[in-house]
N, C-alpha and C positions, 0 to 999 in steps of 0.2 A: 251572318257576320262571323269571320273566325275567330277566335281570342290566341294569342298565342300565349302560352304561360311559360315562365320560365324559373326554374330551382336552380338555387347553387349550394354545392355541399361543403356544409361550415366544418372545419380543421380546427380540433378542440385542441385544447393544452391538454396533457393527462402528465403526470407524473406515480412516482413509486415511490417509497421508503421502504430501507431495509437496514438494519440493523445489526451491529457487533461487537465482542471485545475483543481485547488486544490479543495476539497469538503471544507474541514477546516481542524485542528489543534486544537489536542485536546491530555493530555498526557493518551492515552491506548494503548495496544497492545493486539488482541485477540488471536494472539499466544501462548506468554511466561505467561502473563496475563489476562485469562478469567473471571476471579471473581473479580476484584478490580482494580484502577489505576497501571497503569504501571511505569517504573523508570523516561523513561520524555517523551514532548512531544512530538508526531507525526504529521507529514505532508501527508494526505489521497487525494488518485485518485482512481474514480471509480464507483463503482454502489454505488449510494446516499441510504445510510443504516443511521441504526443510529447512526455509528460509536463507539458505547460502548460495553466493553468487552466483553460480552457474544454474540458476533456478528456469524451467522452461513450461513452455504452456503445457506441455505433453505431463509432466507432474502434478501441475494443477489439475487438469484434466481427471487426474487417475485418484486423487487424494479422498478420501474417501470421509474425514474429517475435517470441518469448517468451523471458523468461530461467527460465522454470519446467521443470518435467519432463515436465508433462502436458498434453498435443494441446488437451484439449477445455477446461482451464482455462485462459480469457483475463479472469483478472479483475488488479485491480489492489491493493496492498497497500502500505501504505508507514507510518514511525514516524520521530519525530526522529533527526535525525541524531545520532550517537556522536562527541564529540569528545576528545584528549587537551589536557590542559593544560599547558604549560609554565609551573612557576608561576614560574621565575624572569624569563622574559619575556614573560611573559603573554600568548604566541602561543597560537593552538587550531589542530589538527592534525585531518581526518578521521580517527577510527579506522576501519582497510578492515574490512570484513565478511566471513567469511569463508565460510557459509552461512548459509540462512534457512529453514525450513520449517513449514509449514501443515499439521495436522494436522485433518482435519475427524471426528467421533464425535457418534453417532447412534441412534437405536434403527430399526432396519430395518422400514419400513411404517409407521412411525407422524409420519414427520417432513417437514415441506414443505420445498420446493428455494426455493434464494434469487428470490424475482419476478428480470424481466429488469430490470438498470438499478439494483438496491437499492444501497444503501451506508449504512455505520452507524462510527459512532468508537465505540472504547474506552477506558476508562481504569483504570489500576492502582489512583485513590483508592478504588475501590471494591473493598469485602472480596471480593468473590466471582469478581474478576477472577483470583485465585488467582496471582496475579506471584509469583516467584522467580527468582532468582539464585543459579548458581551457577557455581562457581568451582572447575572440573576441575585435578587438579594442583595446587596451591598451591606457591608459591615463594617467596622472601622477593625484595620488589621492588627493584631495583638501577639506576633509574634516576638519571642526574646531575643533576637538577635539582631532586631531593628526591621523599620518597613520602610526602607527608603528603594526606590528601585532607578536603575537609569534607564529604563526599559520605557520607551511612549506607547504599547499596545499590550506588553503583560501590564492589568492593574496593579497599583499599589495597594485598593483597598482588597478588605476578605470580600468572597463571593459564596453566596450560597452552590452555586453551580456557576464554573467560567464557560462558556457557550464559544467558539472559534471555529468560524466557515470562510469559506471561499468558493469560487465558482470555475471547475475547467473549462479548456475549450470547445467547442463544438464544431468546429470546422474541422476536415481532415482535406488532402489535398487528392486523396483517391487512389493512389499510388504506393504509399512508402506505409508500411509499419513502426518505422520507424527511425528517424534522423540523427548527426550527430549528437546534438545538443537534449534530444526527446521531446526538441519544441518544435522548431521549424517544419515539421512536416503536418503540424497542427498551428491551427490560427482562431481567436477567437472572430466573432461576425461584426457586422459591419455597423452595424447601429451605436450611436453616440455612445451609452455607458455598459454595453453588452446585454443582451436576452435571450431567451431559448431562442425564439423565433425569427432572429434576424437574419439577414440575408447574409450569407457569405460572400468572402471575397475571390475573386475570378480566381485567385490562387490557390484556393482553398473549396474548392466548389461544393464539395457534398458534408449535406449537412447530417449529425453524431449527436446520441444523445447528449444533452446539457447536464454533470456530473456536478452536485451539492456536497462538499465532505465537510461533515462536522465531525470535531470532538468534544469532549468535555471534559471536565476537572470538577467533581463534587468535594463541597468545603474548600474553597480555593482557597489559600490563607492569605494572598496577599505579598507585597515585598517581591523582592530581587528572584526575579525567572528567566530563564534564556533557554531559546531551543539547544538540541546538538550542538549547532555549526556555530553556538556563541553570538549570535541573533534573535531578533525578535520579529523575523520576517517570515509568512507563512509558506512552505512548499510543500508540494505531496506529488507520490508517482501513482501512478495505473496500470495496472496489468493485466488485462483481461484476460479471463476461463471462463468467456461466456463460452456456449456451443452456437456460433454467429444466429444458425436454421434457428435453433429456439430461440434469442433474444429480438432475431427481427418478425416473427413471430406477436410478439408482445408487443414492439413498437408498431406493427401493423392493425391490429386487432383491439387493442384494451384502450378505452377514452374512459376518463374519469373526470374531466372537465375541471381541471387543477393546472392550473400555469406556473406556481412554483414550488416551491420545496415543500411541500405539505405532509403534516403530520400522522394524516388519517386518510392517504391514499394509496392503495395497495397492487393491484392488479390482482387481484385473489384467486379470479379465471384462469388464471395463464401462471400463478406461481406459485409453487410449493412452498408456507412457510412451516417453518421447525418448531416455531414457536407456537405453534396454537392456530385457530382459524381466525383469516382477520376478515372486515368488513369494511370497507370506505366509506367514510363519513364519523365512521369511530374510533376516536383518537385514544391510543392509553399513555397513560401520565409517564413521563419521564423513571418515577420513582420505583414505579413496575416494572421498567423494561430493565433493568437487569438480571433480577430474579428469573425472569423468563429467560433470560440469555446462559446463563450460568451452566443449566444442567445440559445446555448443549454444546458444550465446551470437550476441543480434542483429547483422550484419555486415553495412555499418559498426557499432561500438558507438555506442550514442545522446550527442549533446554536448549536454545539455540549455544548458551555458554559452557555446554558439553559434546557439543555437534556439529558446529561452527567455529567458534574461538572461546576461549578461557579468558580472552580481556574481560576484566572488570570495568563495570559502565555503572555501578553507582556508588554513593558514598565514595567518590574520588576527589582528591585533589585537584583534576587536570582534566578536560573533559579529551576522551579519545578521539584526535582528529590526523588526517593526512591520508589520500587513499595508497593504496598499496601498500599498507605497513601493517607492522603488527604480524602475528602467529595466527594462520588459516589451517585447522585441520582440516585431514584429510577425507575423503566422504565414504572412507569406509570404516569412520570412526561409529562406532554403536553403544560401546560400553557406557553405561551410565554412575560412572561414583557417586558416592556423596559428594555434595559441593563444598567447596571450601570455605571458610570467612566470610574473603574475599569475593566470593560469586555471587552474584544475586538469586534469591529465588525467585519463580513466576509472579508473584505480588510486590517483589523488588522493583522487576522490570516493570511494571504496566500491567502486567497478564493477570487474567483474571484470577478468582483460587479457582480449583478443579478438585474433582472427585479423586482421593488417591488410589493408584493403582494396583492390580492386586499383587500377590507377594512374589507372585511369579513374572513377573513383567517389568522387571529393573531394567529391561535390553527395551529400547522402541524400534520399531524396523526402521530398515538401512532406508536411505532418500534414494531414489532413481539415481543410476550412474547420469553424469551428462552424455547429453549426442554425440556419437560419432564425428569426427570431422569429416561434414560432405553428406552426409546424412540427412535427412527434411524428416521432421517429426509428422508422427500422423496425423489428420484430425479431421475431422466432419469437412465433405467440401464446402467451398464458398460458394455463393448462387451466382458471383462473377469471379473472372478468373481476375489473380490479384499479384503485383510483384513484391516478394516476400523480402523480409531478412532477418526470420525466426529461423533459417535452418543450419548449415555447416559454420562452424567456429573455425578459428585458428590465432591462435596469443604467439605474440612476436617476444614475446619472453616465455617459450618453455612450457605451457600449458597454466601459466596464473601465476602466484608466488611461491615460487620454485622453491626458495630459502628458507618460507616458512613450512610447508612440508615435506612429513616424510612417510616412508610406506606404512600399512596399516598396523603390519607388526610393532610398532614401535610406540603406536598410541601411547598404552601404559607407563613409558618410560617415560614421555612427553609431557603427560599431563604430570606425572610427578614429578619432573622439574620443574614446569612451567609453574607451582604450588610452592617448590620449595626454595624458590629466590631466582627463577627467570633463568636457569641456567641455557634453554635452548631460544631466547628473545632474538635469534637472525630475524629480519626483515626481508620483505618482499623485495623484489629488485624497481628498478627506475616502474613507475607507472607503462603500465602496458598498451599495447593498440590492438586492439580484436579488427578484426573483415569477414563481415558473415556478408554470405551471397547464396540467395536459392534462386532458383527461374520457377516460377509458377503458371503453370497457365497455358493462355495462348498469346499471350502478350508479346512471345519472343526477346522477352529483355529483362535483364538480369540487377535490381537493386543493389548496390554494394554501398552500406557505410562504414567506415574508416574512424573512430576513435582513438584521438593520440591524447597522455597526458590528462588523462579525468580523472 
């Protein structure tokens, strides 16, 4: 008699944690806004770039400083900034952050690695983004300036730790890196309230690791909070510095038999962490992870508010918003003053404290000029050919906000106006349209999106 026997090979969930502080805060988005500030400001994790608009994978790539745990992730992450309110005098205060971490989940072998260069926004309006809050410890809030808040997702009460997650998408459409909006060309899956595992939609056919980003707020105090944008809605963008060959790699290879966001799952095999050696199945406490975070922090820490822009973003009256406005230095600004009052330092913004630097190193080096227009940045091939639109630029106003700068000679005299009562506050012109178009491939066709008015 023959038997036939038959095996089917079970497709585990495995997921990752990785861990970071804040780099700083600063209002750009190299998204929606590549040529000029953005509407407000941003809270950045990640490979220590220069964090100004025209930021590209090819910097990431090269940065050689991260505020994350893990060697081989050099992507970029960032969400409105957390502010506290004073509502008696209507100041806004960065809330610091006290961790953040990225939780990637997966089904092992079945799941493609981010192309080189993607990027996608989130948003919490959507069900499936699965956002919560919550609010470790509850206290009754005892701040002097009252705890009333209008806000239905910052708590009113204090929190030992405020916890705020959501979930991206995992669908990509195969195609695009990237769309007008940074959504459309991504879709979450098809199953009722979102999972790793779901099926995509025919639009959206291949299926993208499933991205967790939490933050945190330790001693939350409770009362009146609003992100940036003067919301209490969750968003966050993505930027991936994976090196694609190494990250699918790990989605190929590493099961750790975790289907969601878990604490104490690592890929240990397949990843270099900074922090120490880890092991899956062993969790460390919250309260240790930032000490371990700490000494691996970019040195100098990044001043995006001497590198970037000299707007002030805390302790203001008026939270910084409109994109394309405001004063953009220029990126071959390097000199480092002392800051003024009015600036924030690293622990102002979110950023963690860091090791200060030594006596000789007031200057941090210069950020990669941006690409050439028509130029394709380099990077590890893809295992398939893919149509791009990481490569050539072109701003229909001028190269960004023309208004706000000027050549590098001049820095010095800029930053000492801009100190000494706004004297050079020109503004960027009308919001700008970028059309980047590279041809990749074998594909024979060419990606073009078109951004008017972001």
């Amino acid at each position: 008699m023959a038997v036939l026997l038959w095996s089917a090979t079970v497709v585990l969930g495995t997921s990752v944690k990785m861990d970071f502080l804040p780099l700083g805060s600063v209002r750009t988005d190299a998204l929606l806004n590549p040529t000029c500030l953005s509407d407000h400001v941003h809270t950045f994790y990640g490979s220590a770039v220069s964090l100004r608009p025209e930021v590209t994978y090819d910097e990431m790539r090269a940065a050689t400083g991260n505020s994350g745990n893990v060697e081989e992730n050099k992507s970029l992450y960032w969400h409105p900034a957390v502010y506290k309110v004073d509502v008696a005098s209507g100041i806004y205060t960065l809330a610091p952050i006290w961790f953040t971490s990225a939780y990637y989940v997966w089904e092992t072998g079945q799941t493609r690695a981010f192309p080189n260069g993607f990027n996608m926004i989130a948003r919490a309006s959507n069900a499936k983004s699965r956002v919560e809050w919550e609010c470790v410890g509850p206290s009754p809030c005892e701040r002097s300036d009252g705890c009333t808040t209008t806000s239905t997702n910052f708590p009113a009460t204090a929190c030992a730790e405020l916890e705020v997650s959501f979930v991206f998408p995992s669908c990509w459409d195969g195609v695009n890196l990237v769309s007008e909006t940074m959504t459309s060309h991504v879709s979450y899956d098809d199953s009722e309230a979102g999972q790793f595992d779901g099926d995509c939609p025919a639009s959206h056919p291949v299926k993208l690791p499933e991205i967790h980003l939490y933050f945190r707020i330790q001693d939350y105090p409770g009362g009146q909070h609003v992100f940036s944008d003067g919301s209490d809605i969750y968003h966050a963008d993505y930027f991936s510095g994976w090196n694609e060959t190494e990250l699918q790699r790990v989605l190929d290879e590493c099961s750790n038999d975790s289907d969601a966001a878990s604490p104490d799952a690592f890929c240990e095999d397949f990843l270099t962490y900074r922090d120490g050696n880890k092991t899956t199945g062993v969790q460390k406490e919250d309260d240790n992870i930032r000490g371990t975070l700490e000494p691996l922090q970019p040195t100098p820490s990044l001043r995006p508010q001497l590198t970037v822009t000299t707007e002030a973003i805390t302790n203001i009256s008026t939270l910084p918003r409109t994109p394309c406005t405001g004063t953009l230095l220029p990126p071959t600004a390097q000199s480092q003053p002392s800051l003024p009052p009015s600036l924030p330092t690293p622990a102002d913004s979110g950023s963690p404290p860091s090791q200060p630097p030594p006596a000789n190193a007031a200057s941090p080096p210069s950020p990669p000029p941006p690409a050439t227009a028509g130029s394709a940045p380099s990077s590890p091939a893809s295992p398939t050919p893919l149509v791009s639109a990481e490569g050539s630029s072109e701003s229909s106003c001028g190269g960004g906000c023309v208004g706000g700068i000027v050549g590098g000679a001049f820095v010095p005299v800029l930053l000492l106006a801009l100190w000494l009562g706004g004297a050079f506050g020109s503004k960027c012109p009308s919001p700008c349209s970028r059309v980047q178009a590279k041809e990749v491939g074998g594909h024979g066709a060419t990606a073009t999106w078109k951004a008017e008015n972001v």
